[in-house]
N, C-alpha and C positions, 0 to 999 in steps of 0.2 A: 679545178680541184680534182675532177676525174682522174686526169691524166697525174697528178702527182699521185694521189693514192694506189695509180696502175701500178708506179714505180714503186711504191711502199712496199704493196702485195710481193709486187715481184723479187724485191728487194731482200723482204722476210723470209721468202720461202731458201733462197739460193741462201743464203747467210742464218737458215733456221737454227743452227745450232747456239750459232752464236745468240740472238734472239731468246731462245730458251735460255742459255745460260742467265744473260742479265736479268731478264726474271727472276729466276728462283735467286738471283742475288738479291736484288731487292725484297722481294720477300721475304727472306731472310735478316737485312739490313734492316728493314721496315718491323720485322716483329722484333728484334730484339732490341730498338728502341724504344717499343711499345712498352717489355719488359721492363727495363731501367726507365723509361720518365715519364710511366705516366702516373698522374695524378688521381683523386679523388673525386668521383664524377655527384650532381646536386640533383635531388630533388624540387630545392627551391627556388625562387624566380623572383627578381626583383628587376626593378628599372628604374636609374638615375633621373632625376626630375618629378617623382611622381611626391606625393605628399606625405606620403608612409614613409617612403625613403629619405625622404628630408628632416623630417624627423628624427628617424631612426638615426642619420650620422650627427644633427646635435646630440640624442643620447650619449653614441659612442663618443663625443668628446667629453662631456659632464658629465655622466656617470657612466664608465667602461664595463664596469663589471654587471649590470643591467643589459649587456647588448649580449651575452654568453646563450650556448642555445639550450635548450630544457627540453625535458620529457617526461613522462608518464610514467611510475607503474602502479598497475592496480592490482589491489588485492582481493581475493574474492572466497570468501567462507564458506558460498553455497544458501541454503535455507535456514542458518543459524547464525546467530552473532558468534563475533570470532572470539576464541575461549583463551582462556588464560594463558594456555602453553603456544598455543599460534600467534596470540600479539606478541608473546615472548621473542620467537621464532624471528619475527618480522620486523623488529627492534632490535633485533641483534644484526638480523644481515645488510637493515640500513645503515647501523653502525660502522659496520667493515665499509661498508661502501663508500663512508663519508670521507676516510683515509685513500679511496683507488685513485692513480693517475689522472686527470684531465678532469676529475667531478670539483666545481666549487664550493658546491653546497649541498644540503638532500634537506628538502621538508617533510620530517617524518609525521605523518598523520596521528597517531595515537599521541606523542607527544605536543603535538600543536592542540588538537580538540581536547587535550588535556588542560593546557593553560588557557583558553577560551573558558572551561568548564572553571578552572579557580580563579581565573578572571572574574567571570561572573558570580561565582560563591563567593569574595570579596564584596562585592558590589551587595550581594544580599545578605553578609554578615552586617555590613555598614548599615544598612535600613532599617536592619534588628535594632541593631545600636541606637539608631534617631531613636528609633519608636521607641526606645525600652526609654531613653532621656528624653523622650517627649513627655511619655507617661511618671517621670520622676517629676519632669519640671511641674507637670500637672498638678500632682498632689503638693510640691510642696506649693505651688498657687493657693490649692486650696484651703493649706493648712497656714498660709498668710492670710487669705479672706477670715480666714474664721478668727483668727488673730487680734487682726483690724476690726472686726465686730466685735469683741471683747472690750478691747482698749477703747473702741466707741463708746460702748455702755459703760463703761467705768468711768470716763471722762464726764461723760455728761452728768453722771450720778456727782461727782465731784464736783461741778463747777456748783451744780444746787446746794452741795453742802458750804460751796465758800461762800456765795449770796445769802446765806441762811446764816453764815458769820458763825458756822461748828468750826473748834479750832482743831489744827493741823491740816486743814483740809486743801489749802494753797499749796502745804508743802508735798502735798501728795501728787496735788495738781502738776507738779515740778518733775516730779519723778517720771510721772506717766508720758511726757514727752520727750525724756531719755529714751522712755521704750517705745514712742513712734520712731522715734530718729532712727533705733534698730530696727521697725516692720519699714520703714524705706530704704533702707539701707539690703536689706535682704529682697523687696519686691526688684532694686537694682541690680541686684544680683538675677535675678530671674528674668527682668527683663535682659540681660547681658546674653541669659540663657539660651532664652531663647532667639536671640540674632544668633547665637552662634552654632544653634541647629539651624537656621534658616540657609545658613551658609554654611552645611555640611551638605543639606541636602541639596542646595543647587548644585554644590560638588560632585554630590553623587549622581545628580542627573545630567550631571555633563561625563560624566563616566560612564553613567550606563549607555548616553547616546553614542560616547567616543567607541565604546565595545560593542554598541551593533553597528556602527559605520564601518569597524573594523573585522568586523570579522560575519561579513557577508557570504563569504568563502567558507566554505566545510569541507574537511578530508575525511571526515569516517561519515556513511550513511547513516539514516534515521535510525533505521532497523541493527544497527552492529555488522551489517553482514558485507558491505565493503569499504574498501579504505583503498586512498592513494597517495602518491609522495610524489615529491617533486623532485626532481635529478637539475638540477642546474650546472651545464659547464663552463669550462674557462676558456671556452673559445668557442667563436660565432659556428651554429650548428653545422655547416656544410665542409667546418675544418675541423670535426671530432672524427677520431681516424677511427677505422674499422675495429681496431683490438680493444679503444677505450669500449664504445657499445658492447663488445663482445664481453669485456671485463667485470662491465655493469650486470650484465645476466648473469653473467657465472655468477658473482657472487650473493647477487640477491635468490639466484633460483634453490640458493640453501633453503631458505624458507620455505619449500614446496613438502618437504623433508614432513612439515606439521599438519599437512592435507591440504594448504592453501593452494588455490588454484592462481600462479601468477602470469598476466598478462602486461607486453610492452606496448608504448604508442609506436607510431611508425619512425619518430626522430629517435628512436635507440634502435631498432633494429632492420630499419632500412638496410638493404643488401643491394647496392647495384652492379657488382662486379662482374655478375654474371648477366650476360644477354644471349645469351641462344639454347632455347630449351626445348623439350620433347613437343610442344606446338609447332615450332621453325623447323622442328628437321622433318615433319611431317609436311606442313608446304614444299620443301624443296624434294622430299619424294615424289608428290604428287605433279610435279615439273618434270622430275624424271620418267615417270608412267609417259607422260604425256611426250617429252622428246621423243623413247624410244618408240611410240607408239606412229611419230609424225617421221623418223628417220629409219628407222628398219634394222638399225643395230645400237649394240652396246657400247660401240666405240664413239658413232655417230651423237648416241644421245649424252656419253660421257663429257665428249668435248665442249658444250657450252657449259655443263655445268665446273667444268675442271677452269675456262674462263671467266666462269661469275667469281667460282670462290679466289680466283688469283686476286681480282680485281677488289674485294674483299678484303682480301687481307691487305692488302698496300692501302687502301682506301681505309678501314676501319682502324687498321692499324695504325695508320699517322694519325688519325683522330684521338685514339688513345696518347699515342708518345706528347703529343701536343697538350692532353689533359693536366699536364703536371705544370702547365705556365700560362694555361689560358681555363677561367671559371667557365666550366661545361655543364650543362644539363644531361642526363643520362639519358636522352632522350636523341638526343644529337647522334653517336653512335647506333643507334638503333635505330633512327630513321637511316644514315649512313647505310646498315647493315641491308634493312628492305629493301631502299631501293638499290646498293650496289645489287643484291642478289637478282631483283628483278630484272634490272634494263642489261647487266651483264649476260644475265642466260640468253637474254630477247636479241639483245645486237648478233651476240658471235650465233645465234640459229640464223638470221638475217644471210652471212655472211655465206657462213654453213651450208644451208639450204638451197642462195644462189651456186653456190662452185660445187653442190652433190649436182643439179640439176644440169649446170655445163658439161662436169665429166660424164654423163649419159647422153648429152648429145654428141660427146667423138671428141668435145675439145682437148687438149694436152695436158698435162697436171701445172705446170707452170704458167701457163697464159691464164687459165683456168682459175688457177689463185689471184692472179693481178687483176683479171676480170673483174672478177667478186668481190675485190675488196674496192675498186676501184668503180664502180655500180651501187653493190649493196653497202658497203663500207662507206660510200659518199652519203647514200640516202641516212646512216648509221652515226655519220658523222652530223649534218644537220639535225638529225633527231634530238642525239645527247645534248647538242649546243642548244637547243630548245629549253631542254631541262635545266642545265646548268645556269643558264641565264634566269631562266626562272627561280631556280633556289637563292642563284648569288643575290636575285632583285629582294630578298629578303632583308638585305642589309639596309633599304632606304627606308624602311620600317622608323630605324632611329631606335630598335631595340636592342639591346646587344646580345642576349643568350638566343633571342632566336635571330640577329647574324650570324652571329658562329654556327645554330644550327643547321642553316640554310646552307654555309659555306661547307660544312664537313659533306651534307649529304652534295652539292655539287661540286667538292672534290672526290667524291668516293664515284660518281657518275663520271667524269672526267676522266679517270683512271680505267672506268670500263671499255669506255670508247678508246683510250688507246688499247689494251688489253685486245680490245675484237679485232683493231685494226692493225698489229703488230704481231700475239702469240697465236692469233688463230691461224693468219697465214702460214705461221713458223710451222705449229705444230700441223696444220694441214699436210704442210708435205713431208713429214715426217710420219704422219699416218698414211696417205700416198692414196690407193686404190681401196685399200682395207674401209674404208669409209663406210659404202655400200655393199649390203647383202650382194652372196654371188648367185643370190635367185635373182636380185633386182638386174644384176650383171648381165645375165644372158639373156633376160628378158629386154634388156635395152640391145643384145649384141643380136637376136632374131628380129629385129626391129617394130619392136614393143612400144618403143617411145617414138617412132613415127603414128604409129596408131593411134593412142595413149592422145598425143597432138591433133589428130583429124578430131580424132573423137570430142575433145575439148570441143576445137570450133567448130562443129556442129551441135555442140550442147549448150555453147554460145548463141551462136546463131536460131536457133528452135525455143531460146528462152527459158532451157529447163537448167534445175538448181536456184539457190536460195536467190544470186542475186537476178534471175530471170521471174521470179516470181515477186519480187519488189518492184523489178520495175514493169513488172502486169500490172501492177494494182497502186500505182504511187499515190496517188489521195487519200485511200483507204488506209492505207501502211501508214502515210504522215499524220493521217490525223489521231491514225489509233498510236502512235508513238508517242507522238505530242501531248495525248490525253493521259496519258500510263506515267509519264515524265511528271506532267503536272499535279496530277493524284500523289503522287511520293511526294514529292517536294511540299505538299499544301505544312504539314509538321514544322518545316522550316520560318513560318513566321510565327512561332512561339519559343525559337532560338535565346537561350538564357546560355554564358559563357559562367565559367569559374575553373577552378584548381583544386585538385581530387585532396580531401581529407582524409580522416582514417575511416571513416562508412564507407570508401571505395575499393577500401582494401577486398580481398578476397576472402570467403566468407571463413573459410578454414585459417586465416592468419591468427596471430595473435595481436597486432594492430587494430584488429577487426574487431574483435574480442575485446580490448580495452577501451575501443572506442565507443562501442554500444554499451559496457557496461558501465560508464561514466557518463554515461547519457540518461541511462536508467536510473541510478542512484544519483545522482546528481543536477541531473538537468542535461538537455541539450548544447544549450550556453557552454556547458565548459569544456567542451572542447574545441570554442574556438574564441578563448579569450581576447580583448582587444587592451593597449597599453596604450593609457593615457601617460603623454607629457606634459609636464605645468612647469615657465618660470615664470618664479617667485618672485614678488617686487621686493625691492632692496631694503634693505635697513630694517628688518623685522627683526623681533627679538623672540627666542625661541618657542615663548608661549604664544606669541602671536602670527609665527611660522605656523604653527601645530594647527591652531585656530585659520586659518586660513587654509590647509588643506582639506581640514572637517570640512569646511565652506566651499570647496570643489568639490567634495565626494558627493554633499546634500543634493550641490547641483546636478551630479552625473545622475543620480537615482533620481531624479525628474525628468529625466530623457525617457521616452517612448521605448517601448522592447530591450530598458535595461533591469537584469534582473540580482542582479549586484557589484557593488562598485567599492572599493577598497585602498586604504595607500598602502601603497607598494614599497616604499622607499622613498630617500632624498640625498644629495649630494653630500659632501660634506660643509660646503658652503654654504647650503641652505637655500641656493640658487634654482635649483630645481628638483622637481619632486616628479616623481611616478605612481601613478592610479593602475588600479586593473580592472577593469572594467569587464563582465559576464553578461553576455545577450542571455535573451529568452531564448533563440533557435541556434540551430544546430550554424557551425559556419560556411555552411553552402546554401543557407537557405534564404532568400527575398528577403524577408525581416532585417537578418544581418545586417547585407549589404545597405538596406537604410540608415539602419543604425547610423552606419559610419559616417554618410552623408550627414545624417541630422546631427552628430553631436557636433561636424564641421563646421555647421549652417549656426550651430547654437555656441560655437567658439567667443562670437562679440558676447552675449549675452552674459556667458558665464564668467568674463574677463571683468565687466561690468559689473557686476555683483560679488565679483570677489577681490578683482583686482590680478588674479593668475591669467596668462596667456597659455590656452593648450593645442596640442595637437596630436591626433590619432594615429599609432602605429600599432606595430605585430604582427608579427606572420597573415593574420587572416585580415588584417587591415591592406597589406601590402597584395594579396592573393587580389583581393578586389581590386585593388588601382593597377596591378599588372592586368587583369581581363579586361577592364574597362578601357585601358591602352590598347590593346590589341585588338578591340571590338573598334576605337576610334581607328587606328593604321586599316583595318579592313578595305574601306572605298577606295583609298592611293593605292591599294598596291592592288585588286583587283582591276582595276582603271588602268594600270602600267602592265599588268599582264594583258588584258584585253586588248592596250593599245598597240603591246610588240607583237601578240599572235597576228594582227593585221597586217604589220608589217612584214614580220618574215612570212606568211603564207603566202602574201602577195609577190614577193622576192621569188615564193617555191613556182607558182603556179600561175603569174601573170593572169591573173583573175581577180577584178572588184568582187564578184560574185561569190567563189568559191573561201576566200578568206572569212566572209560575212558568214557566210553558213557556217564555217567550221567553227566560228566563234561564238555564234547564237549556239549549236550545236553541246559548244562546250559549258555555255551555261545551264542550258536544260540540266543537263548531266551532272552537275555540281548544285544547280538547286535541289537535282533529286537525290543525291548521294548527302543533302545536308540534311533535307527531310528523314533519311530515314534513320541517321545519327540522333537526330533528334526522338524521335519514335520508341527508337531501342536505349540507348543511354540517360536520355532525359526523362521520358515519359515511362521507360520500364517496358516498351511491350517486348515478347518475346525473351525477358529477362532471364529467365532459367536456362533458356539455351546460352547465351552468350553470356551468363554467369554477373549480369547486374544484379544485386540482388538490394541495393540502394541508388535508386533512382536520383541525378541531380544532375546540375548545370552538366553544357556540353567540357570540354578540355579546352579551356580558352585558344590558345593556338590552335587547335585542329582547323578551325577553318579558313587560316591564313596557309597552315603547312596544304591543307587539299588542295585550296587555289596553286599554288605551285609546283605541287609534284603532277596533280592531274591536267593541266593545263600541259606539260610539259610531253607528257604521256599520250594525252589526246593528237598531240601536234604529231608526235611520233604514228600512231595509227595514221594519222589523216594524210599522212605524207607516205607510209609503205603505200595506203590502198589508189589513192586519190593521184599520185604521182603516175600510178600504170595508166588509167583512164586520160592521164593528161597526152601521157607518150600516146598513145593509139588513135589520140584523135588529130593528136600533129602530124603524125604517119598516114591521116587521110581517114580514116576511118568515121564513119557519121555517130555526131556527138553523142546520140543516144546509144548506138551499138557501143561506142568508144569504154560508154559508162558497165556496161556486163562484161565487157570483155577485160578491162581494168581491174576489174571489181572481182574478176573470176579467177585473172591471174595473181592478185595479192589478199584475197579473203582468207586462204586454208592457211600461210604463212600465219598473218596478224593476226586468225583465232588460236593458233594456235602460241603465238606469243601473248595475247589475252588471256588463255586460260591460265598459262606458266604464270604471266603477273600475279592473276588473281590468286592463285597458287599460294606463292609464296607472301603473298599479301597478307593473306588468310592464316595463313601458321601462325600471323602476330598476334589474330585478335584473342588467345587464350594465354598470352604471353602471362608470365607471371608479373612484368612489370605494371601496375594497372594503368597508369598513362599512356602504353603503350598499345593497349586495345581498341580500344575509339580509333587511334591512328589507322590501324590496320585494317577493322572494318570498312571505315570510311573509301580507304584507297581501294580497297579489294572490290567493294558495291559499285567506285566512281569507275575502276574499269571495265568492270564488268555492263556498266551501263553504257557507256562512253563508245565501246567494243562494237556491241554486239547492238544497240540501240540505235546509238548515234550513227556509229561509223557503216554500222550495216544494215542499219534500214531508215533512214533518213538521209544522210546524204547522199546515197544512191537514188533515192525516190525523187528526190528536189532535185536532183543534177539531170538527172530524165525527162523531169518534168520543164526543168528550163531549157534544156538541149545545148543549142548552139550559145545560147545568151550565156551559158553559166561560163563561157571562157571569154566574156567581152572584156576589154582593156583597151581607154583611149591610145591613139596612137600616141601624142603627145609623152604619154606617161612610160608605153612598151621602148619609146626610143631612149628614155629616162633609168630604167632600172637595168641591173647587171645581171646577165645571162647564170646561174648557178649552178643551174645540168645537174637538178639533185639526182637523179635518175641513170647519169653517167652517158646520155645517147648519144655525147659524137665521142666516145670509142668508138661507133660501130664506124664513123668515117676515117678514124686513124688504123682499124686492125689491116691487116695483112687481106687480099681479094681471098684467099682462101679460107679466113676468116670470118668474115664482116660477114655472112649471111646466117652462118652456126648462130652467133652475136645479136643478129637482127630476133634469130628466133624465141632468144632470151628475153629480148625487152618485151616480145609481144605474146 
C-alpha cells in the first residue's frame, strides 16, 4: 500500500493542477446540491420495533389526524392575573392563528377554562334545582301527612257516629274515601317525585364525575396569571416546515402588543439550519494558533486547515443534499462537521509535517511529496479506515437515525483521508519551498538540522524529556494514571440515558422559558405528556362507548405518579379512543420513565376491568424506548469495537501485547470520559461554566457516538506514536530504547494533532444546539485523556516495562498475517542508493 500511495503522492503533485481543479469542482457540485435537495433536518428519534412506535403507527391508521405534531405557547402576565384587554389580545391572535397554513387546530385557554367553568356552573345550577324540588317535594310531604291526620280524625269520628246509628253519617263515611283515594293519589305523585329526583341526581353525579375525569387538564393557572394553548398541526412534527413555525410567532407575537410576555416550546421554534456558530469558529482558531505555532508559517498552518474545510464541505455537504430523501437527525451533520474538521486538520499535518521535515533534510520537492504521502499518508490511511469502520459499525445497532448518523459522519471522514491524500500533495507543490520560514531555511542550509538530529539522540539516549521521564519512573506513572483514570470514571456507574427536553434548552431561550413556566403553574407533568391508546370492544352503543372510556380514565388515575388523565378523542367508528395521560415529574425524570413501564405492566389489568386494550405512546413515551434501545445495543457494539481494535492493531504491530494495552488503554479513557459526562451533565457539577443549568439524564446516544468516534481516534494516536517505536526496534534498536526514541519521534506531531482535536472538539460544547454539547465535551475530555494519559504515559511505561515481551507474536500466527507496512519502511529498500539513507533518517 506504501508503494501505491508513493505513486499517488507523486502523481498529485506532477498533475497538481488538474487535482485542484476537480476539487473545487466538486465542491462546488457538492454545495449546490446541497442547495436544491436538502431537506428538513429532526430533532426527534424514534425506532421501528419499539412499543411507542407501534403504537403510534396503529394511531396513524385509526385516527390520523391524532398523529399531527403540537406545541406550546405560554402566556405569562407577570405578578397579576391577566386583564381584560390582554385576554382580549390573546383571543384575538389565537384566532388569526386558527386560520394560518399547516395549523389544525389551536386550544385556546381562556375559552376552554371557560366551558369547564360553565360546565361546572350547570352541574351546580342543576343541584340548586334537586335541592329547591327536594325541598318542594318536602313540604308538600308534609302538607300530605298533615292531610292524612285530618281525614284520620274525621274518619274515625264518623265511623262512631254510624255505630251510634246518627243518620247521614254512612254517607259522609262515603265521601271521606273519595278524599283518601285523592291523599293517595297525590302521595303517588310524590312518591313519582321523588324517583325522579333520585335520578336527576345520580345524573348529576355522573356528570360531575364525567367533568372531573374530563377535565383534569387546566390551561389558565390558579392565580390568573398564566395561560397556554395548544397549536396542533396537520402534519407529524418533524414535516412542519420552517415558515409554518415562523408564521405561528408572527402572528401570535401580536399579543405581546398588550404587555404579555409570550413564550414558545421547543417544537415551534426549533431552528436547526444553522450549525456553525461563534463557539466552532473559535475551536478552529485555536487549531490555527496551534498549526502556526507547530509550522512556523502562515502558509504552512493554512494548508490543513484549507484541507479540513474542503473536506467539509463535500463531506457535510452530501449529508445535507441527502437530507431531502433520507429522515436525518441534526445531529448527523454536526457530528459530520466535528469530526471532518478534526481528523481533516490531523491527517493532512501528518502528511504536512512529514514532507516540511524531508525538505530540510536536502530531499527534492517531488520525491518528497510521494514520500509523505506514501509514509505518513499510509499511516493516514489506516488511521481513517479505523474511524470509518467504527462509525459505519454503527449500522449493526439495528437503529436507523443513528445508522445514517454514523454513516454521514464516516463519509465525511472518508472524504478527509482522500482530501489529505490527494489535494495536499497537489497543493504541496504548488506551494513548493514557500512552505518553510527562510529563518528555518538557512538554519537547515548552515546545518542546523544535522545538529538539531545529534541533539535528539542524545536527548534520547540521556532520557531527558517527557517520554525519558516515563520511562524513569514506569510504576509510578502507571499506577498514578491508572488511579486518576479510575477516580473520573467512579460518576459513570450512576449513568442514567434520555433525550433533552425543553429544561435543556439554554437558559436565555424561549423554549427554556415556556418550559419552566408550565412547570411552574402547571406542574412538571406537563411538559411531558404521555398518550394513551385504547381499542374499544365492539358492538358498544354510544352511551356505553362514553361509559367505558370514563372506565379507562378511573383506571389510569390509579396508576402510581399519574397526576391526570383525560380523553382525548375517539375514532369515528368508535373503535378507538385516546387518553392523555400527565405524570407527576418532569419527562426526564425516573418517575416518568416508571410510569411508562407500569401502566404497560398494568395493560392486562386494565383490559380486564374494562374490557379496553391499551398502549402507551408520545414523544416522551417513545424518548424512553429510544434510550432504553440504545442503552441495550451498548454491549454488541462496544464488544465489536473491542473485538476489531484487536484485530487491526494486531495487523498494525504484530504484537498479542501491544493490541491488549491499547485496548484496555482505550477503555480506561472512555470510562473516564463517561464519568465525567456524567459529573457535568447529569449531576450538574461545574454547571455554570458549561452552561447546564438543568441537570438530567446523559444524551442517550452519546455513549454509543464516544465509543466510536474515540475508539477510532485512540487507534489513530496509537498508531502515529506506537508505529515509530515499532520501526526502531525492528531496525535493531533495544526494546526499551526502541520505546523513547519512538515515542520522541511521534509525540510533538500527535500532541499537537491532540490539542487541534480537542480544539475544535471544544468549539462544540457551547454550540447553540443543546444535543450538541455533551457530544462535544465528551469527545474533547476522551481525547484529551486518550492523548496525553493513555497514549503518553501509559503506554509508554508498560511497553518499558515489558520490553522485549511487548513485541511477542507466535510464529504460527506472524506466518499467518499480512505484512501492512503502516509506516511505509520498505520504501527505504525501493528508493534510489542516493536516497535510501536521507529516507532511513526519516523513519528514525
Amino acid at each position: 500500500m506504501a508503494s501505491v500511495l508513493y505513486r499517488l503522492g507523486k502523481f498529485c503533485y506532477r498533475n497538481r493542477r488538474w487535482v485542484i481543479a476537480v476539487w473545487v469542482a466538486a465542491v462546488l457540485a457538492v454545495g449546490g446540491a446541497a442547495a436544491a435537495f436538502s431537506g428538513t433536518l429532526t430533532n426527534s428519534f424514534s425506532i421501528p420495533g419499539t412499543e411507542s412506535q407501534r403504537v403510534l403507527n396503529q394511531l396513524e391508521k385509526e385516527l390520523p389526524e391524532a398523529t399531527g405534531g403540537s406545541g406550546s405557547i405560554v402566556f405569562d402576565a407577570g405578578d397579576e392575573p391577566f386583564s381584560a384587554e390582554q385576554k382580549d389580545a390573546i383571543k384575538e391572535a389565537l384566532t388569526g392563528l386558527g386560520s394560518a397554513s399547516g395549523v389544525e387546530s389551536v386550544v385556546k385557554p381562556f375559552e376552554t377554562e371557560q366551558q369547564l367553568k360553565d360546565a361546572g356552573s350547570e352541574i351546580a345550577e342543576g343541584q340548586d334545582r334537586i335541592e329547591q324540588a327536594k325541598a318542594e317535594l318536602e313540604a308538600g310531604a308534609e302538607q300530605l301527612q298533615a292531610a292524612q291526620a285530618e281525614l284520620d280524625a274525621a274518619k274515625e269520628q264518623l265511623q262512631a257516629a254510624a255505630a251510634a246509628g246518627i243518620p247521614g253519617a254512612a254517607q259522609q263515611l262515603t265521601q271521606l274515601e273519595e278524599s283518601q283515594a285523592q291523599l293517595d293519589a297525590k302521595a303517588a305523585e310524590l312518591e313519582a317525585g321523588r324517583e325522579e329526583i333520585a335520578a336527576n341526581e345520580a345524573e348529576l353525579a355522573e356528570g360531575q364525575e364525567q367533568l372531573e375525569l374530563s377535565s383534569g387538564i387546566h390551561f389558565v393557572s390558579d392565580d390568573g396569571s398564566v395561560a397556554v394553548a395548544r397549536v396542533q398541526f396537520d402534519k407529524e412534527i418533524n414535516a412542519v416546515s420552517a415558515e409554518t413555525r415562523q408564521q405561528v410567532q408572527d402572528v401570535v407575537n401580536a399579543a405581546k402588543a398588550s404587555g404579555v410576555q409570550v413564550d414558545y416550546s421547543k417544537e415551534i421554534v426549533q431552528d436547526i439550519s444553522e450549525i456553525f456558530g461563534a463557539a466552532e469558529i473559535i475551536g478552529v482558531a485555536m487549531a490555527a494558533v496551534v498549526l502556526l505555532v507547530m509550522l512556523g508559517t502562515f502558509v504552512a498552518a493554512g494548508l490543513p486547515l484549507l484541507m479540513a474545510v474542503t473536506g467539509v464541505a463535500v463531506g457535510v455537504g452530501g449529508t445535507f443534499a441527502l437530507s431531502g430523501v433520507i429522515e436525518m437527525s441534526s445531529v448527523s451533520p454536526m457530528l459530520a462537521l466535528m469530526l471532518g474538521l478534526a481528523v481533516g486538520i490531523d491527517y493532512s499535518l501528518f502528511i504536512v509535517n512529514r514532507h516540511r521535515t524531508q525538505l530540510l533534510h536536502g530531499m527534492p520537492m517531488g520525491e518528497s511529496i510521494g514520500r509523505a504521502t506514501g509514509t505518513a499518508g499510509n499511516a493516514v490511511l489506516f488511521a481513517g479506515l479505523t474511524v470509518v469502520i467504527a462509525l459505519a459499525a454503527l449500522s449493526v445497532t439495528g437503529i436507523p437515525f443513528l445508522a445514517v448518523m454514523g454513516l454521514a459522519g464516516a463519509a465525511t471522514v472518508a472524504v478527509a483521508v482522500v482530501v489529505a491524500l490527494t489535494l495536499t500533495s497537489a497543493l504541496l507543490g504548488t506551494i513548493g519551498n514557500r512552505l518553510i520560514s527562510k529563518r528555518v531555511w538557512a538554519k537547515a542550509g548552515s546545518g542546523g538540522t544535522e545538529h538539531e538530529d545529534q541533539a535528539e539522540a542524545e536527548r534520547i539516549d540521556s532520557g531527558r524529556g517527557w517520554g525519558g521521564f516515563v520511562t524513569k519512573h514506569p510504576i509510578v506513572m502507571l499506577i498514578v494514571s491508572i488511579l486518576a483514570l479510575g477516580a473520573v470514571a467512579l460518576p459513570a456507574m450512576d449513568l442514567r440515558v434520555g433525550l433533552p427536553d425543553g429544561g435543556a434548552e439554554p437558559a436565555d431561550s424561549t423554549a427554556y422559558a415556556a418550559y419552566t413556566s408550565l412547570g411552574q403553574a402547571f406542574g412538571e407533568g406537563i411538559n411531558g405528556p404521555l398518550l394513551v391508546v385504547g381499542e374499544m370492544p365492539s358492538g358498544l352503543s354510544d352511551e356505553e362507548a362514553e361509559e367505558s372510556r370514563f372506565d379507562v380514565v378511573r383506571e389510569l388515575r390509579r396508576v402510581d405518579n399519574v397526576a391526570a388523565a383525560v380523553p382525548a378523542g375517539a375514532s369515528q367508528d368508535g373503535d378507538t379512543a385516546i387518553f392523555q395521560v400527565i405524570p407527576t415529574d418532569g419527562p426526564s425524570d425516573q418517575s416518568t420513565e416508571e410510569l411508562v413501564h407500569e401502566l404497560r405492566d398494568s395493560a392486562g389489568e386494565i383490559s380486564a376491568a374494562t374490557g379496553v386494550e391499551i398502549g402507551v405512546t408520545g414523544q416522551t413515551a417513545v424518548n424512553i424506548d429510544v434510550s432504553q434501545k440504545l442503552l441495550d445495543a451498548l454491549p454488541l457494539y462496544l464488544g465489536l469495537v473491542v473485538g476489531l481494535s484487536l484485530i487491526l492493531l494486531l495487523l498494525v504491530f504484530r504484537s498479542i501485547v501491544v493490541p491488549l494495552l491499547a485496548t484496555a488503554g482505550f477503555l480506561l479513557s472512555l470510562a473516564a470520559s463517561f464519568g465525567a459526562v456524567v459529573a457535568i451533565y447529569q449531576w450538574g457539577w461545574l454547571g455554570e461554566i458549561f452552561g447546564v443549568h438543568n441537570p438530567g439524564p446523559v444524551l442517550s446516544f452519546l455513549p454509543i457516538i464516544m465509543i466510536g468516534v474515540l475508539f477510532g481516534l485512540a487507534m489513530d494516536y496509537q498508531v502515529f506514536l506506537v508505529s515509530g517505536m515499532r520501526e526502531a526496534y525492528i531496525h535493531g534498536e533495544p526494546a526499551r530504547h526502541a520505546v523513547r526514541s519512538g515515542f520522541s519521534h511521534g509525540a510533538r506531531v500527535v500532541t499537537a494533532a491532540a490539542i487541534i482535536m480537542t480544539s475544535v472538539f471544544a468549539g462544540f460544547v457551547f454550540s447553540h444546539l443543546t444535543m450538541v454539547r455533551p457530544i462535544g465535551f465528551g469527545l474533547a475530555f476522551g481525547v484529551l485523556l486518550d492523548a496525553f494519559v493513555v497514549r503518553m504515559v501509559i503506554v509508554p511505561a508498560a511497553m518499558h516495562l515489558l520490553g522485549k515481551s511487548a513485541w511477542w507474536l507466535p510464529r504460527w500466527l506472524d506466518r499467518l498475517l499480512p505484512d501492512v507496512d503502516v509506516e511505509g519502511s520498505k520504501l527505504a529498500e525501493e528508493a534510489p542508493a542516493g536516497q535510501a539513507s536521507e529516507l532511513a533518517v526519516q523513519h528514525h
